[in-house]
N, C-alpha and C positions, 0 to 999 in steps of 0.2 A: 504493500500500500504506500502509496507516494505522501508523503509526508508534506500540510499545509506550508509549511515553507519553503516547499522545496516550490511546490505548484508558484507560490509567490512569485520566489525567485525569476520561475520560468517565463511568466507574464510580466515582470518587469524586465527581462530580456527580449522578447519578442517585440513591448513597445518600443524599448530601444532598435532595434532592429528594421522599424518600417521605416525610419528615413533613410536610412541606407539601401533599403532594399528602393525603397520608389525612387530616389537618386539615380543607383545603377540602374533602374529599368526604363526612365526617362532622358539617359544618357546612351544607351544600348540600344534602343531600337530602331531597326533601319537605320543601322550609324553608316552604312556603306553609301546608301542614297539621298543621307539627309541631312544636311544641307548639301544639296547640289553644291561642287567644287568649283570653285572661281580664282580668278588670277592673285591675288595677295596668298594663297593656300599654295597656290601650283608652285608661286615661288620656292615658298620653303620645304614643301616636301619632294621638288627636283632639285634642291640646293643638298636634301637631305641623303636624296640615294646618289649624287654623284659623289659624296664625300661614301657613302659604303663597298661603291661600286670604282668607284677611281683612287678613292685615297686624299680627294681633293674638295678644300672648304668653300663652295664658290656655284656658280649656275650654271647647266650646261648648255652649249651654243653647238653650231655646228661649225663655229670657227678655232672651236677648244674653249673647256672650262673658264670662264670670268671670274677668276679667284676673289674672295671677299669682297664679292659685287657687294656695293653699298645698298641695292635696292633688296638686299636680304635681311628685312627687319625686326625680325625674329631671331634672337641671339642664340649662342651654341648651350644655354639650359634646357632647351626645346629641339635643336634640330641633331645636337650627340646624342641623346635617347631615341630619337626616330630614326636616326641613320645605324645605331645598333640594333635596334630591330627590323631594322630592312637588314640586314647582315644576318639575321637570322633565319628570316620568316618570307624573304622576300619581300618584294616594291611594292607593294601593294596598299591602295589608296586606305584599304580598312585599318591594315598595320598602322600607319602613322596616324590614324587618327585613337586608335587604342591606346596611344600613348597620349595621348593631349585627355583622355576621358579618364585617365589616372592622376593627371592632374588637376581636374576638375573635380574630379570626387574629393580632392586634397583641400584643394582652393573652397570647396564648400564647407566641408568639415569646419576649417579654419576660420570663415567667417561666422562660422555657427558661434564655434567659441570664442569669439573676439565680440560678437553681439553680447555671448553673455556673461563677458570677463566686465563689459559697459554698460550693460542694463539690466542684466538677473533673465533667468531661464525664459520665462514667457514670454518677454520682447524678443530673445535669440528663437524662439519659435516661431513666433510670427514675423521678423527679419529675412530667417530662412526660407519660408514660406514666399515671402514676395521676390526673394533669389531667383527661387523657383519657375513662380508665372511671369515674372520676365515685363514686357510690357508689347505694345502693337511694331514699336521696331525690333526688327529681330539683332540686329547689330549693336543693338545696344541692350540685349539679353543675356544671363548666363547662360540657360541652354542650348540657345543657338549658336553660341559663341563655343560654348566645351566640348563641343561635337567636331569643330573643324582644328586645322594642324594652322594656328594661328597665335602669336603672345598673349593675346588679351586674360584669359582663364590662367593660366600659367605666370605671369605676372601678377593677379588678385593673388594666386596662392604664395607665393613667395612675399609680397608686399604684407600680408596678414598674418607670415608668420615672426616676421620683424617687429609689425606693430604690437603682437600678442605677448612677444617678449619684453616688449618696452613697458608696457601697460604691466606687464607682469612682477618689472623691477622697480616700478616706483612703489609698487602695494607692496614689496617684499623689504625685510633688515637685513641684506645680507653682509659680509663686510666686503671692505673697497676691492678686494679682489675678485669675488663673486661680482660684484656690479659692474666692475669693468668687463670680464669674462661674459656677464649677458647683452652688456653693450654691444662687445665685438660681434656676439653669434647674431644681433641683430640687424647690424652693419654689413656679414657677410648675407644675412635673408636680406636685402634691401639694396647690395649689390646685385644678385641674383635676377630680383626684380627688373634693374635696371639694365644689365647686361640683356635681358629676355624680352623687354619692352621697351623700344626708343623713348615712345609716349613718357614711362615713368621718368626714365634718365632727364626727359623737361622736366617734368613737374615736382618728380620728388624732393630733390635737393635745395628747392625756392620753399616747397612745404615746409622741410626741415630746419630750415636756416630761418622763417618766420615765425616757427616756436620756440628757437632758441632767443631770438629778439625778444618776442610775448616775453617768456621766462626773465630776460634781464630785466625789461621795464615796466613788466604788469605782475605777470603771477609773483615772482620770485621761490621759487619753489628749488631752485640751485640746482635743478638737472639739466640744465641748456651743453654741461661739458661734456658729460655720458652722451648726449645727442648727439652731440658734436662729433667724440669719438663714432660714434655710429654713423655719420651718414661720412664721415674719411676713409671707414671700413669701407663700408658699400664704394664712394670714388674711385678708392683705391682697384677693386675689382673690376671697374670697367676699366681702369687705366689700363690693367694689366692685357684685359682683353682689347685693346689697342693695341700696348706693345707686341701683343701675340702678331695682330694684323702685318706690322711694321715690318715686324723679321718674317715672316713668312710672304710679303710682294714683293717688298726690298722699298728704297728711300723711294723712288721716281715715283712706281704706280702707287703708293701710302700717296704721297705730294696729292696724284690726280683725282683717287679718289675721293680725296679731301676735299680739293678744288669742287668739284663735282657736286660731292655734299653740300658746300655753304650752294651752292643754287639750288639744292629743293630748300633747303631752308627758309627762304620766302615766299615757297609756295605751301608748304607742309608745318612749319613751324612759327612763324613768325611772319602770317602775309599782313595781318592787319587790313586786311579788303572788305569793303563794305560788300563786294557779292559773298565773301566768303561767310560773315556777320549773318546777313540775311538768312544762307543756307543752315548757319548754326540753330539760329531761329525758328527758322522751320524744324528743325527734327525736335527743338523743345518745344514746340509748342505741338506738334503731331502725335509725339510718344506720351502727350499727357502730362508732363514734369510739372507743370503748373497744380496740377491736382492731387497727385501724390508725390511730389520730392517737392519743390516749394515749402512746403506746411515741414518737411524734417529741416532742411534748412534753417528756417527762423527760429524752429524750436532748437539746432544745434547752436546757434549763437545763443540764444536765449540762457543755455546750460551756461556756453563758456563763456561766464561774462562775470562769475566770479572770481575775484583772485584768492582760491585756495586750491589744494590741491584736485577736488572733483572737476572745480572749473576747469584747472590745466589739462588733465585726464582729458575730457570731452575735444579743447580746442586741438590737442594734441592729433585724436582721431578724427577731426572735422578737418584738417589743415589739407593730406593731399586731394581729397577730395572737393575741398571748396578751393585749392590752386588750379586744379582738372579742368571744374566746371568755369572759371575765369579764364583758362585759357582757351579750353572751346569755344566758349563764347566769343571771344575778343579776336585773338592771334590765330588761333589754324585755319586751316583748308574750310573746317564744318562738315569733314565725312560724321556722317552717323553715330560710327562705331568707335569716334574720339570722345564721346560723353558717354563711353560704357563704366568708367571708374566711380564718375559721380553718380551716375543714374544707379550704378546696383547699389551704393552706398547710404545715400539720402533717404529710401524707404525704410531704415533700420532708426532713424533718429522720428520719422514719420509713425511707424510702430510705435516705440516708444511714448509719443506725444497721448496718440490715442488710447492705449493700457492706464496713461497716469491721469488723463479725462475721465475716461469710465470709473476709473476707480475711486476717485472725489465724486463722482455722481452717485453710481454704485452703494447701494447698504452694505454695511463689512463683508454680512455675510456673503453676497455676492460679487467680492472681488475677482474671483478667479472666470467670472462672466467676461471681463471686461478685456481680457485676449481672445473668448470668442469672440466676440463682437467687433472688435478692432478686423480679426482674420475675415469677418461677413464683409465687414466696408471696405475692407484696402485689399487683401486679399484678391477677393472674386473677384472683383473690379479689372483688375492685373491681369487677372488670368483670362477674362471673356476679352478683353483689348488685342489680348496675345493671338487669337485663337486664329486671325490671317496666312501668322507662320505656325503657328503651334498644330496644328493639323497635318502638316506634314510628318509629325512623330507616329502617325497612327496612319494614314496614308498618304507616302511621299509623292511629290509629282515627277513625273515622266523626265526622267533626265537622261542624254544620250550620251554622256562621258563615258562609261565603257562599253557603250552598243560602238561608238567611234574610233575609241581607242582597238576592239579588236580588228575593225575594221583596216585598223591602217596596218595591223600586223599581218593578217592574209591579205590585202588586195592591194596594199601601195609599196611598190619597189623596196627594197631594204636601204638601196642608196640614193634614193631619192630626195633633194633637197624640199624641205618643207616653211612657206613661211608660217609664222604662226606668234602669236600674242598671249597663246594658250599655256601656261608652266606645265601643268598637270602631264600634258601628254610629254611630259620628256621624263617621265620616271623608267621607261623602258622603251622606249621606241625605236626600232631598226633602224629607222631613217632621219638624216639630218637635218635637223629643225633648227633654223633660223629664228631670233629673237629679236625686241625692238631693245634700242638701248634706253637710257635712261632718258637722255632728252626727248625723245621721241615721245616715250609714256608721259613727263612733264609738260610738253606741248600739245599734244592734246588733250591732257584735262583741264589745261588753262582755256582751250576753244573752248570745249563740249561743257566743263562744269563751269568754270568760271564765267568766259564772254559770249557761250549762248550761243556758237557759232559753229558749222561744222570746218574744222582744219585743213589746214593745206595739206595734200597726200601726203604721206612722209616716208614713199618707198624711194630708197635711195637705188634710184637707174645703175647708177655705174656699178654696184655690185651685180653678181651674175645673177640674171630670172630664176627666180625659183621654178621645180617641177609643179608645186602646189602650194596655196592658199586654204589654210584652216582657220577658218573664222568661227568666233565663240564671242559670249557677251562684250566683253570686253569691246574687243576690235567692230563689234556691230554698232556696239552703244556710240562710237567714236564716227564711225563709220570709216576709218585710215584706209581701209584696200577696198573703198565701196569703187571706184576709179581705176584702179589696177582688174579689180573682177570685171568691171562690166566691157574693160576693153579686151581682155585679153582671157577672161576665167570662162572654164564650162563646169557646171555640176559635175558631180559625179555620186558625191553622198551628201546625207542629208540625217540627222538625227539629233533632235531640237534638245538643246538650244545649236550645235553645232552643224557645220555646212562645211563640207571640202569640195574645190576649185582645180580642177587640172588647168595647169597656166601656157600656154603657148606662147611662145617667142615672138611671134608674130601675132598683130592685133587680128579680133575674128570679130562679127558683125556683133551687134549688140542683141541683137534678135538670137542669136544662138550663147549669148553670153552667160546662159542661164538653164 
């Protein structure tokens, strides 16, 4: 006979147990088809299998690997785990995203426990909860986000384990050596982050360095030099992943790629464009931010606005988060999924507000209402907004990525020059594919997103015609070889969203061009 405590025991394991399990099964299903793969992913999981498959850190071309192409924005914490599991397991799109779903399972855990290291268990429930259902953009979701071979998820998880240890050593006594010791280990999680996500490398270190300010001249709480030492840890780690850079192109191509870099920088970091403002604009005001992160917002300043140590605690965790959303707003480009930091974060201070409502409304006895209640409002709300992208978890739509990709293994020459915009298809393909360089991607997203315009062609003639044109969202959205196809391209395949083009050397009637 099972003994009542054991039975206990057992049902306090099982409810521990469902968020984990509806995590992985919300992480896991149709992970091969869903989210359709697009060009930021292809980069880095072609960047990943030619370092398993060559030996080399870099993207492949058909002119030879582009060693520490700067357009690989996803640092080696994400793409050394996917390229040893292509080393193991094969290239294969599902592989590398099983490993970004490990750290997403990470990344969640950790905000679980970071929500309730700041607000007690029932806010970290319903925090997690709105993790969950995401909102109406999917780029600025976790789910949609932890499914693909991309930083953003894998940066939250490293970022929150930095934070969970900071937060951890200010509530602890330990002596000066323990404190430095969790400095550092937070400096290297905060490194990590930043090595893994460009995004963080802006914004952390302005985070950091404006709670060390807050600390001299408001809180006074004397940990602004622990900080300190932690975000020199982190520095340090990217520097180092620089120097790696350095010695492995050598002085010239480090110089170019550098060069290179400061020019997306005004388009990607630091455009300050009023198209760009606008576009930010819209996705806040589309994904709803005004109605569920707004309200965490105000109540996050609200906390830190006293100078003890709670208040510091709060502004502490408000800080990269409210540097994110200032910079989204103001400085970036205004892609979408550059308000993924703020937007998962702001919901946890938004929980919070409404648990500590209800529960000033609330009779004692029915405190423990006032997280349902909170998860009925803010919750569902989140998750029916979602439900555009969120439907694909349960039935994906029709994507032709590997009806395409085996297609070019049986039916297109093995040597055949390919152009193509497409990353993805260079995990194994027989045939050599041709890549645009960085300016090119830069110039037309300043027409297309920026000035509203379709762009001047940008195939450069004097290199040799390619056999074939593989067009995928990217290059349609753009429309770059809409002029190259219609003079010179004929179908051949077809499976949506992609379209391949046998190109003849000689121009053919436009009537047949299709």
């Amino acid at each position: 006979m099972n003994h009542p405590a054991h039975r206990r025991s057992g049902l306090a394991l099982l409810r521990r147990s469902v968020p984990a399990l509806l995590v992985g099964f919300l992480l896991l299903v149709h992970l091969r088809d869903f989210p359709p793969t697009w060009f930021d992913e292809g980069l880095n999981v072609s960047c990943a299998a030619t370092l398993a498959r060559d030996g080399v850190y870099g993207l492949p071309d058909s002119a030879g690997p582009r060693v520490m192409d700067i357009a690989i924005q996803t640092g080696p914490p994400v793409i050394l785990p996917v390229a040893f599991a292509f080393g193991l397991f094969g290239t294969e799109l599902l592989t590398a995203r099983l490993v970004v779903v490990a750290f997403a399972f990470l990344a969640f855990w950790l905000f679980w426990r970071l929500a309730g290291e700041s607000f007690g268990r029932e806010t970290a429930a319903v925090a997690a909860a709105c993790l969950l259902a995401g909102n109406n953009d999917g780029y600025t979701s976790f789910l949609y986000m932890g499914r693909q071979v991309l930083g953003e998820v894998p940066g939250l998880a490293f970022f929150s384990l930095g934070m969970l240890v900071t937060l951890r050593r200010l509530s602890a006594s330990g002596t000066g050596r323990e404190q430095v010791l969790s400095a550092i280990l937070a400096g290297l999680a905060w490194g990590a982050a930043m090595t893994t996500k460009s995004q963080l490398l802006v914004v952390l270190p302005v985070a950091v360095s404006l709670v060390c300010v807050a600390d001299l001249l408001f809180y006074h709480q004397r940990s602004w030099r622990l900080l300190a030492l932690s975000l020199s840890v982190g520095l340090v780690c990217v520097f180092g992943w620089y120097v790696t850079q350095y010695a492995v192109v050598g002085p010239d191509q480090f110089r170019r790629n550098a060069a290179l870099a400061s020019e997306g920088v005004s388009l990607h970091i630091i455009g300050f464009d009023w198209a760009h403002m606008r576009n930010a604009a819209g996705v806040t005001w589309r994904s709803g931010f005004i109605a569920w992160g707004l309200p965490g917002l105000a109540w996050a300043l609200w906390l830190a606005r006293r100078r003890d140590a709670a208040g510091y605690r709060q502004f502490l965790l408000l800080s990269m988060p409210l540097v994110a959303l200032f910079w989204f707003l103001v400085l970036s480009i205004g892609w979408s999924r550059y308000a993924f930091y703020p937007f998962v974060f702001f919901p946890m201070w938004t929980s919070h507000c409404l648990i500590t409502l209800g529960r000033r409304l609330l009779p004692a006895s029915r405190r423990h209402a006032a997280a349902i209640l909170t998860a009925l409002v803010l919750v569902v709300p989140l998750a029916m907004s979602a439900l555009p992208w969120s439907r694909g978890l349960v039935r994906p739509p029709a994507d032709g990525f590997e009806k395409m990709r085996s297609y070019l293994k049986t039916q297109v020459p093995a040597g055949a020059l390919v152009e193509s915009w497409e990353w993805s298809f260079s995990l194994d393909a027989r045939q050599r594919i041709r890549h645009p360089d960085n300016r090119d991607v830069w110039t037309a997203t300043r027409a297309v997103y920026t000035q509203k315009v379709t762009p001047t062609p940008l195939y450069n003639t004097r290199q040799p015609w390619p056999d074939y044109v593989l067009e995928g969202p990217f290059s349609s959205w753009t429309g770059i070889y809409r002029e190259l196809i219609a003079e010179r391209g004929r179908q051949v395949a077809v499976f949506e969203p992609y379209a391949l083009y046998r190109i003849s050397p000689l121009a053919v009637s436009r009537g047949n061009s299709r």
